[in-house]
C-alpha positions in Angstrom: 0.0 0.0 0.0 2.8 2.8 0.9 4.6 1.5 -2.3 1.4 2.9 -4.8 0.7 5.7 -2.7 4.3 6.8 -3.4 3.7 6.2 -6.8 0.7 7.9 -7.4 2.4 11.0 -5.8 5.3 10.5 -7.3 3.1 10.6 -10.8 1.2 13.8 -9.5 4.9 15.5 -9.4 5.4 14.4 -13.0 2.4 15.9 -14.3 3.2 19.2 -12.3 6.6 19.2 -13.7 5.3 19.0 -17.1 2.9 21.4 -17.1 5.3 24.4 -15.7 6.3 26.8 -18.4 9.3 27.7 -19.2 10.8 30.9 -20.8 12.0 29.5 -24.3 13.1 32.0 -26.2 11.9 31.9 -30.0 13.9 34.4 -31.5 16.5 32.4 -34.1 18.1 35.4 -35.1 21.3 36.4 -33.9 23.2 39.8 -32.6 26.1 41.6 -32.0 27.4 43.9 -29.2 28.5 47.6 -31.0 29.2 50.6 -28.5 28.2 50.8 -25.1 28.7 53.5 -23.7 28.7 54.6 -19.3 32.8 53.5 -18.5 32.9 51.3 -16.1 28.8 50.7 -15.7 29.1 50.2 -19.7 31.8 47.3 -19.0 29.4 45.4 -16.1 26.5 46.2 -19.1 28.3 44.8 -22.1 29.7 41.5 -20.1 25.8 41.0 -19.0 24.7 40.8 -22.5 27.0 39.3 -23.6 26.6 36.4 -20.8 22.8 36.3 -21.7 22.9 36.8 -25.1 26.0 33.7 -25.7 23.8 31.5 -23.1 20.5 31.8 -25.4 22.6 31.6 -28.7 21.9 34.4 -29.7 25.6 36.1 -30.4 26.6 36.0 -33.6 29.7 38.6 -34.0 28.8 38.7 -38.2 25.4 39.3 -37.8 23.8 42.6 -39.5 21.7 43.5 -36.2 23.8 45.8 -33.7 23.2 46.1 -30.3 24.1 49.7 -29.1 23.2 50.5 -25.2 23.9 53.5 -22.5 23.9 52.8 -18.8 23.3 55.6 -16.0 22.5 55.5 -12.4 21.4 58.5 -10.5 21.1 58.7 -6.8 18.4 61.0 -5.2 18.7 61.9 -1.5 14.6 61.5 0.1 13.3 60.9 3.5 11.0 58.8 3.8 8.6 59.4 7.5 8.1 62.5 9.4 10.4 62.0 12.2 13.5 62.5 9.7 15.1 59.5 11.3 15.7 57.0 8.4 17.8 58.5 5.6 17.1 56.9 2.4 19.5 57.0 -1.0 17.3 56.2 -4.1 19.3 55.1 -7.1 17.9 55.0 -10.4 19.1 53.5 -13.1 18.4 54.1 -17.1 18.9 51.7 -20.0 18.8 53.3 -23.4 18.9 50.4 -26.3 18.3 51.1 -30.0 19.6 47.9 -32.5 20.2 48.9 -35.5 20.0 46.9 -39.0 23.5 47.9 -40.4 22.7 46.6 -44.0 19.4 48.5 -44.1 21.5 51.4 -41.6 18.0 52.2 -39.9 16.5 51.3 -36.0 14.7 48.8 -36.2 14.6 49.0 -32.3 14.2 51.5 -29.4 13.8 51.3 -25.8 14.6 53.0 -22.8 13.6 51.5 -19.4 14.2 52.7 -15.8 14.6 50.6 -12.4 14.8 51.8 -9.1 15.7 50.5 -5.4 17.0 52.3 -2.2 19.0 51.8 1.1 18.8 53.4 4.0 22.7 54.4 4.6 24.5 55.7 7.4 25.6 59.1 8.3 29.4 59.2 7.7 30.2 59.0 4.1 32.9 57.2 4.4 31.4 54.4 5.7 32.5 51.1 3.7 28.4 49.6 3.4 27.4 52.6 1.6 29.9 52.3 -1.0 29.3 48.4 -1.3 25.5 49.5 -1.1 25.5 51.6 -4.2 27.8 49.3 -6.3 25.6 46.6 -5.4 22.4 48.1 -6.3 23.7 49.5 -9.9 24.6 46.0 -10.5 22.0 44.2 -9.6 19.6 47.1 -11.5 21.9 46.5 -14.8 21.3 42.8 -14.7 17.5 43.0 -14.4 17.1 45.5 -17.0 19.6 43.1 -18.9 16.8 40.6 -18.9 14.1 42.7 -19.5 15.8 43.6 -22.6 15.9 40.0 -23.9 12.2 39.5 -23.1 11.4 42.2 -25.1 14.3 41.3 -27.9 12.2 37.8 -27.9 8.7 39.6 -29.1 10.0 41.9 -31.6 9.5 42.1 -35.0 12.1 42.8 -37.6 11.2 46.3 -39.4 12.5 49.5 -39.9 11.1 52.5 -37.5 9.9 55.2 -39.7 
């Protein structure tokens, strides 16, 4: 009896497991990385897509659609309750994308997406966990609007913007 009952459960997991969906991407054709520009946020930027864009196949360094991006983070000072007490740092951080079609040399797309997150920091500036803080958040915000890219990159059609 405990033997079918693990079975039956273990045929319940199956059919769970087969029914998850999984984020395949479609797209068959292939990019390359052009000029990104924001110095060292530009580096972290080009060595994400090119890490997400090599793991889907999708890097192809003769292909005719260019990949040209800009990184920026800015940080905004805001307090956050009436008592003043908690000091919060909001950085922001912008991802401007256009891919161009260098045989038909027009955009064939354009994007610009912002992400957000905070940290309450400490007084001193030269505290070391507000320095970690920031660098932590501008990467992590790079690598989500990295993959928000490639969702998009996966629904896109292949035409010229007018």
């Amino acid at each position: 009896m405990f033997k079918i009952k693990l079975l039956i459960l273990l045929l319940i997991n199956f059919l769970f497991i087969s029914c998850i969906k999984t984020d395949n991407f479609q797209q068959s054709t292939k990019f390359r990385i052009g000029y990104i520009a924001g110095e060292y946020d530009g580096l972290l930027l080009k060595n994400y897509l090119t890490s997400y864009l090599n793991g889907k196949n999708l890097l192809d360094i003769k292909s005719a659609y260019e990949i040209r991006a800009s990184i920026s983070h800015k940080d905004q000072l805001y307090i956050t309750n009436i008592d003043n007490t908690s000091d919060r740092e909001k950085i922001t951080s912008t991802l401007s994308v256009v891919i161009q079609d260098t045989n038909l040399d027009c955009a064939i797309f354009e994007n610009k997406e912002s992400l957000s997150q905070f940290y309450i920091f400490a007084s001193n500036d030269f505290f070391l966990s507000n320095k970690t803080a920031v660098k932590e958040i501008k990467k992590n915000n790079t690598e989500e609007l990295v993959k928000n890219l490639l969702k998009k990159i996966n629904l896109m059609e292949f035409k010229c913007n007018e």
